[in-house]
FIDREN-504547 format. One record per atom (N, C-alpha, C): x, z negated, y negated; residue in three letters. Coordinates in pm, whole numbers, plus 50000, padded with zeros to 5 digits. Layout:
N
XZYala/...
***
This chain:
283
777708739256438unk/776348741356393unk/775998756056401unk/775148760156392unk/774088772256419unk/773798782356293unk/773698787256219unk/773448790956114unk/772458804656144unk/771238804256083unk/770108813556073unk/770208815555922unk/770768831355996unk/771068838155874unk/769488847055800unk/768688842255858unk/767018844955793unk/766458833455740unk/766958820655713unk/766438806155705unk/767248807355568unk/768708815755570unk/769418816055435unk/768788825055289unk/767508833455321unk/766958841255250unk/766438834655145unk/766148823255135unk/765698812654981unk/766758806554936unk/768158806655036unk/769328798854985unk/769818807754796unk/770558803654760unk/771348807754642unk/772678810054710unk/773078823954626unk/774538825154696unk/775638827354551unk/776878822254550unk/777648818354512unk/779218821754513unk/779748825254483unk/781678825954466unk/781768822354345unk/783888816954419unk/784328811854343unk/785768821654277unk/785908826354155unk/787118835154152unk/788568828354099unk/789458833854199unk/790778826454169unk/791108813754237unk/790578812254379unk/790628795954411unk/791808797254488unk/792148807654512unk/793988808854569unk/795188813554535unk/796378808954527unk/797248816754413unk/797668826254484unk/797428835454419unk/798108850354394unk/796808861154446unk/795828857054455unk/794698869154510unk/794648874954445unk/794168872154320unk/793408878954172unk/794558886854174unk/796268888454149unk/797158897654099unk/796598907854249unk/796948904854368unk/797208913854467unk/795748920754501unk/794478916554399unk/793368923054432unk/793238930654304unk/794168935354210unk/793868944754089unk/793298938053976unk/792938922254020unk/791438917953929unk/791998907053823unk/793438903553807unk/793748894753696unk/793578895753589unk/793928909653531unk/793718912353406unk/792268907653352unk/791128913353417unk/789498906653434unk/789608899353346unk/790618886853382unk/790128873453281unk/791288869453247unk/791978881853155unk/792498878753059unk/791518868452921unk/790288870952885unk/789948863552764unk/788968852652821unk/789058845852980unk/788868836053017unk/789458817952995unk/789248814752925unk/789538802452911unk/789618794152983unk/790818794053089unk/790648781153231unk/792418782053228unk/792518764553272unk/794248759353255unk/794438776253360unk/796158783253370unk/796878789153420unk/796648788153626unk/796758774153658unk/796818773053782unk/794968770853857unk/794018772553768unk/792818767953780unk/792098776853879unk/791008778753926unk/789828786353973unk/789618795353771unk/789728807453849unk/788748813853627unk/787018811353627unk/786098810353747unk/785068807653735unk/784078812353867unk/782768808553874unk/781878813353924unk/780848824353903unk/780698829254016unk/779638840953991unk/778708841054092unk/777308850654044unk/776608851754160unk/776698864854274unk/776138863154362unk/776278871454462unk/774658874454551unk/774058867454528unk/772448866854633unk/771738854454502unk/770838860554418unk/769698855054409unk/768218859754438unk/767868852454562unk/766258858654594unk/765248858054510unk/765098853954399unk/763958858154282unk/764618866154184unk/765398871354187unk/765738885854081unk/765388896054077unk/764918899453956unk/764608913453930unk/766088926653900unk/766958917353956unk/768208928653939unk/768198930154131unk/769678937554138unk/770048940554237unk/770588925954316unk/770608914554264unk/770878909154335unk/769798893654383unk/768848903754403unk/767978899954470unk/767858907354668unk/768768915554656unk/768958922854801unk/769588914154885unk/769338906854984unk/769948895755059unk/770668903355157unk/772528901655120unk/773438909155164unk/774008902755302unk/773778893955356unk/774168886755425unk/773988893155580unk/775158895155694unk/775198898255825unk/776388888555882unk/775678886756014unk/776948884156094unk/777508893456159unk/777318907956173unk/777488915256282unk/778108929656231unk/777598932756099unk/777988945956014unk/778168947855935unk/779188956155825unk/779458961855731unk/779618970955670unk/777648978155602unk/777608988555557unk/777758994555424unk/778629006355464unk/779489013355324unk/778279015755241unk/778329014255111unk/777499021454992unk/777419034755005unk/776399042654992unk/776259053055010unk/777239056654855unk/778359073354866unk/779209075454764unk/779659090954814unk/779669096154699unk/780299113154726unk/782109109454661unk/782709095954645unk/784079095654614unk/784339081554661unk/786019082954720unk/786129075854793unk/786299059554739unk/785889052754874unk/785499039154800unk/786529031154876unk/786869018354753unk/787799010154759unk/787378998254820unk/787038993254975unk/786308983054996unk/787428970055073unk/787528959955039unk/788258951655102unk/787658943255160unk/788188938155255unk/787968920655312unk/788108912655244unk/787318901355187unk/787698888355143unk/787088880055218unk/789008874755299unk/788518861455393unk/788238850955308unk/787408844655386unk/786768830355269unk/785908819355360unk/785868808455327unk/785328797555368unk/784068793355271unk/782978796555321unk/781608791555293unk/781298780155340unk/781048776255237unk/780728757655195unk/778638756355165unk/778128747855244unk/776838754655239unk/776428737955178unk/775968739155034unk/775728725554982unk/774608724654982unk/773978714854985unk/772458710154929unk/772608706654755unk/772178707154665unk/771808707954516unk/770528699354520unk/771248689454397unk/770318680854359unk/770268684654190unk/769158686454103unk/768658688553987unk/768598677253914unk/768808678253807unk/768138666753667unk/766808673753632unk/765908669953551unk/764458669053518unk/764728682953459unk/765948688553378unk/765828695953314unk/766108713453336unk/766458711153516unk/766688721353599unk/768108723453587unk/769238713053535unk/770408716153563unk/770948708153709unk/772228712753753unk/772578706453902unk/773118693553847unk/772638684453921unk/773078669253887unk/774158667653979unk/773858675154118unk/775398672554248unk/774998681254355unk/776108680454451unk/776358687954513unk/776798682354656unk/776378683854797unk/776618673954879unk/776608685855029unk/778298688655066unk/778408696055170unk/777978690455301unk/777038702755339unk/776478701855472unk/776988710255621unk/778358721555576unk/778668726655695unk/779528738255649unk/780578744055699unk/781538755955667unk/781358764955768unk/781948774955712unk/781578786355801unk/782618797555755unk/782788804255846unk/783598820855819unk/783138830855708unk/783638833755620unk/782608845955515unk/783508853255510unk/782768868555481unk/783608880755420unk/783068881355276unk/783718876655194unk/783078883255034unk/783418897755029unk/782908906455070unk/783578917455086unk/783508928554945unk/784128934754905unk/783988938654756unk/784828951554718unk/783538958354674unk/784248970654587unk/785428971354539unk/786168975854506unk/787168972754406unk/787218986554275unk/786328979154168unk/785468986254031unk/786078984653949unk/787508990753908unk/788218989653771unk/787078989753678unk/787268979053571unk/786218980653411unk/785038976853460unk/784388970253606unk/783118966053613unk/782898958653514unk/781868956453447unk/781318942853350unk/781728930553420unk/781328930353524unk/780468915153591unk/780898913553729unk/781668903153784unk/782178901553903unk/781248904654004unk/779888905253970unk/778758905354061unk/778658920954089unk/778818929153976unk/778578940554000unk/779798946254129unk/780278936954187unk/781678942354273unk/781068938454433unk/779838929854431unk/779948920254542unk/778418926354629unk/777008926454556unk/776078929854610unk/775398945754618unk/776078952854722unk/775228967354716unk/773808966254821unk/773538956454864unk/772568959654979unk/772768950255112unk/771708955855210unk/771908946955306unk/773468947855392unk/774048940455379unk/775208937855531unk/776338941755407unk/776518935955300unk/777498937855223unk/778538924955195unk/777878913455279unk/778538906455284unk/778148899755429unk/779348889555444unk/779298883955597unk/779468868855597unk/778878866155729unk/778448853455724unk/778878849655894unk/779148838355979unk/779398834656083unk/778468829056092unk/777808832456222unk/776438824056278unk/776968811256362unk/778488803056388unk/778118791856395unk/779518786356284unk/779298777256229unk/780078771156175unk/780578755256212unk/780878746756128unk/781268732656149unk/780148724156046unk/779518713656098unk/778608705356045unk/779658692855998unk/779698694555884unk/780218686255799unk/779018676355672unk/779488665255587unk/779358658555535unk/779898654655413unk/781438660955418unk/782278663755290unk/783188669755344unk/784138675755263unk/785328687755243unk/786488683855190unk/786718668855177unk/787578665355156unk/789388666355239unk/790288668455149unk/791618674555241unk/791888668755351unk/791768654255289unk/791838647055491unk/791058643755595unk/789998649755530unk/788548645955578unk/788168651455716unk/786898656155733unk/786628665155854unk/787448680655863unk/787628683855762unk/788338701055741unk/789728701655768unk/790228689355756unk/791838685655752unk/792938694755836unk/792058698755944unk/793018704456076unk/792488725956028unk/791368725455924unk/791018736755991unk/792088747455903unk/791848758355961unk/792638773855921unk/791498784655865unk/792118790855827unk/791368807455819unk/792298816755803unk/791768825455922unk/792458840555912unk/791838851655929unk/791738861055891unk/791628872955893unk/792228889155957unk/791828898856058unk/792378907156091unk/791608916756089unk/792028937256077unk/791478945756091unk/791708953856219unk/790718953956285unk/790608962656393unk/790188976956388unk/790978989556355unk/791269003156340unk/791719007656490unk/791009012756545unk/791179020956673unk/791589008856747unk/793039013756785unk/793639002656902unk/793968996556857unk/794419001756681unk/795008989956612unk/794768974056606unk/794998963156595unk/794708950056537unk/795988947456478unk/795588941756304unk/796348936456236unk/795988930856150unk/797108921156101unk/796658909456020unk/796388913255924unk/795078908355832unk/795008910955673unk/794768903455578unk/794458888755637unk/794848877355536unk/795798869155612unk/796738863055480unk/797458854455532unk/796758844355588unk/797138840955753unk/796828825855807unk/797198815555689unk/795818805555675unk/796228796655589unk/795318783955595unk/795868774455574unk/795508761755598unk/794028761155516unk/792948752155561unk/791928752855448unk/791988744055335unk/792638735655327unk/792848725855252unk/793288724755154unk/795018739355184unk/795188748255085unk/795038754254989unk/793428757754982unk/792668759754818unk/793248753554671unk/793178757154635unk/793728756754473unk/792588738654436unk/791398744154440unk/790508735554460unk/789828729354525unk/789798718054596unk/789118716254746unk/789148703754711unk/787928697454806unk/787068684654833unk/786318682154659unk/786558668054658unk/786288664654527unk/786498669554390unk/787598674654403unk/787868680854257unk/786908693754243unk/786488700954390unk/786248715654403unk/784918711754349unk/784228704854386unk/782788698554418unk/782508695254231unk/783688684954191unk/783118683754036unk/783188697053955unk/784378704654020unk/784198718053915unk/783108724453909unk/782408726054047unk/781858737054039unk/780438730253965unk/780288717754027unk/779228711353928unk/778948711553765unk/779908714053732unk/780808715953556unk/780518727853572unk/780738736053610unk/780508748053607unk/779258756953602unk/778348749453700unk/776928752853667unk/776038749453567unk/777038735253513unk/776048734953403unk/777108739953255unk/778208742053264unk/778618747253146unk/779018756353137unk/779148765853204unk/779348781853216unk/778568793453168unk/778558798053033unk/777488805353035unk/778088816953000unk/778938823053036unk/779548838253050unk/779528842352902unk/779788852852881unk/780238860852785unk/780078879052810unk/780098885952657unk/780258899552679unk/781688900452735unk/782848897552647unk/783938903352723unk/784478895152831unk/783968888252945unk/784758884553025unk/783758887253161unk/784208885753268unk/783118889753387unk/782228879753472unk/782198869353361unk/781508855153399unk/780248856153365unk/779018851553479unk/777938852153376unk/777368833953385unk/776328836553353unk/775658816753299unk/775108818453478unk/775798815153515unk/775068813253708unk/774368800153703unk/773968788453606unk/773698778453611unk/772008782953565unk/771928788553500unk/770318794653489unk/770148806253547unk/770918809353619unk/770058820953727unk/769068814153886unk/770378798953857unk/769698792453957unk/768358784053915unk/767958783253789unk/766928775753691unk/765798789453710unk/766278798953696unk/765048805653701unk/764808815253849unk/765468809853931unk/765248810154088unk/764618798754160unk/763938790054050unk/763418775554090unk/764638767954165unk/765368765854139unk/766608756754162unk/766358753954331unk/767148764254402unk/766888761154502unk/767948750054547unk/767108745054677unk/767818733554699unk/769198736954807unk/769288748254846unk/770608756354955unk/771418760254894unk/772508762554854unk/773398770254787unk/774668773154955unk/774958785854892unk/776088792855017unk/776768797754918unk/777818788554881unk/779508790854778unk/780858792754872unk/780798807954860unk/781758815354900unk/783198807154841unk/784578803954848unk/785168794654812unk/786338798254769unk/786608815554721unk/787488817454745unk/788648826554859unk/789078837854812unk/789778845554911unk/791188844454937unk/791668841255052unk/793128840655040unk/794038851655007unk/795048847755038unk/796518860755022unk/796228870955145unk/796158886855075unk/796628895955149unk/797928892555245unk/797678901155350unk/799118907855382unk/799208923255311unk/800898924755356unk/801118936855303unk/799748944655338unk/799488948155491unk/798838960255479unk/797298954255418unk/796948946455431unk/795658938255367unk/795178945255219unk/796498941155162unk/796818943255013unk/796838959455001unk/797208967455058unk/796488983455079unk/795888988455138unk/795328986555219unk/794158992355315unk/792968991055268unk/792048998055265unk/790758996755245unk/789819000955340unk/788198992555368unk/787668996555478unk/787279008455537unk/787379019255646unk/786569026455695unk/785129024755805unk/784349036355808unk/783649038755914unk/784579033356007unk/783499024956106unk/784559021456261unk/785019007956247unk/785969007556131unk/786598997356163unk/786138981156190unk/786668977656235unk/786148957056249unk/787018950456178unk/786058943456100unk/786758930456038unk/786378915256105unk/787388905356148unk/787528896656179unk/787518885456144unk/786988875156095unk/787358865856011unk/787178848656079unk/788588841256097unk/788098830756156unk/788608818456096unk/787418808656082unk/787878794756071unk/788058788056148unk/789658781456182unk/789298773856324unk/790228762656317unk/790008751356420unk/790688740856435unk/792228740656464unk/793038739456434unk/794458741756436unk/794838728156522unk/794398718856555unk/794618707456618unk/794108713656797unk/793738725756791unk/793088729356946unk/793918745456961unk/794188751556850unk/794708768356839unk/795838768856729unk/796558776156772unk/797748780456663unk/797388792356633unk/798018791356529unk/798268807456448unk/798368818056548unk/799278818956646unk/799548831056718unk/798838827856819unk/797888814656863unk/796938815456978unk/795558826556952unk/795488824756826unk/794748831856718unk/794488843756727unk/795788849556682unk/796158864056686unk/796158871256795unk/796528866656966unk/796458868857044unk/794738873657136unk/794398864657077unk/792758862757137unk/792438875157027unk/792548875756952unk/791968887156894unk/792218903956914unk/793738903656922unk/794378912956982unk/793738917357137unk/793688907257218unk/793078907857329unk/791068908957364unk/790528910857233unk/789238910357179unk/788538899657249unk/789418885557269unk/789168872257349unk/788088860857212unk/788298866257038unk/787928858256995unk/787008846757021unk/785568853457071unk/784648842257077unk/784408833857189unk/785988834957238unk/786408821557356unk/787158808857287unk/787178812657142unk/788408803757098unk/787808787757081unk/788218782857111unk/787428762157107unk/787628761956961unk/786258755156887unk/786458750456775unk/786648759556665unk/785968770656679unk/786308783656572unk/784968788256519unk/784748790256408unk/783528801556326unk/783908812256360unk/783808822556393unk/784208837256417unk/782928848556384unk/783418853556254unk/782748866056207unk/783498875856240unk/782568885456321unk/783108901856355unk/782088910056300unk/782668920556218unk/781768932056163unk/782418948056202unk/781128955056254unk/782008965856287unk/781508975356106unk/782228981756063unk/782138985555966unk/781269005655941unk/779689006055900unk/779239019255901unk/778579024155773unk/
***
């Protein structure tokens, strides 16, 4: 499928934190939700990232397929890749403007890409500086549900940074299915979640279930799903001027892991059969 990333400007945008084990330790951000209340092995919650009727900052529709521009800063900034699989639902309402369900229409490649803000308040305050702060793949997979054996069953996501001549890996290759939370269970949480989540002072959750009530409940939502495992250098590197970030979802029943890596290395990506492929050069 096709994705018009100007058709997404009324969508609602969405993440999910903690949907893979071990991100939150290897991204600095566990401690965060220490006074979060969710079982040990769980997702800790949702946040927003793009609402187009806000009078805050995150009303700036961050979304590119093509670039990733630094915050303007006189000290140096901590910016990472978060590879991730965007799940693009349609939202259905009860009378009373809460989400009644949730019904996937197509996946795609994302960069949640993010500050890294020791002591921020608010997970959000990490995610939206402006335009091209986050990334999006202009074609994805037209799906119907997200279930593990379902249509997604075969797919992957990986991630690499391109530094000069360099290319190297920076998320672990990983199955999509893999998620902590995925298909049905992912779908009732997050549904639970919009309507019973209403954040707190000390934790970095906010009530995302009435931000979407007073954004007139749009009917698009784009829920970021989650970032996988660094690699070593993943897990220390942070972005510069120049560099490209890579991010692909692709069919593993048509490409392997190192068919993957190769095409990228060889800057062959957007030959690969059956792949989302987001490239951002980073300014």
């Amino acid at each position: 499928m096709n994705l018009d990333l100007d058709a997404l400007r009324s969508a609602f945008g969405l993440g999910v934190a903690g949907n893979f084990a071990g991100h939150l330790e290897q991204a600095g951000e566990a401690g965060d939700f220490a006074s979060v209340d969710a079982p040990a092995a769980a997702p800790k919650g949702i946040f927003p990232w793009y609402a187009p009727r806000s009078t805050t900052f995150l009303s700036q529709f961050p979304l590119s397929s093509d670039r990733t521009v630094l915050p303007p800063s006189d000290t140096p900034l901590h910016l990472q890749i978060e590879p991730e699989v965007a799940v693009l639902f349609q939202a259905s309402y009860d009378a009373d403007g809460a989400v009644g369900g949730l019904t996937a229409t197509g996946v795609a490649a994302f960069n949640d890409c993010s500050i890294r803000r020791p002591g921020a308040a608010k997970i959000s305050h990490k995610k939206n500086w402006g335009p091209a702060s986050k990334g999006l793949a202009r074609t994805g997979f037209a799906v119907t549900e997200i279930e593990p054996d379902g249509a997604t069953a075969d797919l992957r996501l990986a991630c690499f940074l391109r530094r000069g001549e360099r290319v190297d890996a920076y998320g672990v290759d990983s199955p999509v299915p893999g998620y902590t939370y995925y298909g049905s269970r992912l779908v009732d949480w997050l549904v639970d979640r919009l309507r019973r989540q209403h954040g707190a002072p000390d934790t970095p959750l906010e009530d995302v279930g009435a931000l979407l009530r007073e954004n007139g409940c749009p009917p698009l939502l784009v829920v970021g799903i989650g970032a996988t495992r660094y690699t070593t250098l993943g897990e220390s590197t942070f972005l510069e001027a120049g560099d490209a970030s890579v991010v692909i979802v692709y069919d593993a029943s048509c490409t392997t892991p190192e068919g993957v890596a190769r095409a990228v290395e060889r800057h062959e990506e957007d030959a690969l059969p059956r792949a989302s492929v987001l490239r951002q050069t980073v300014s």
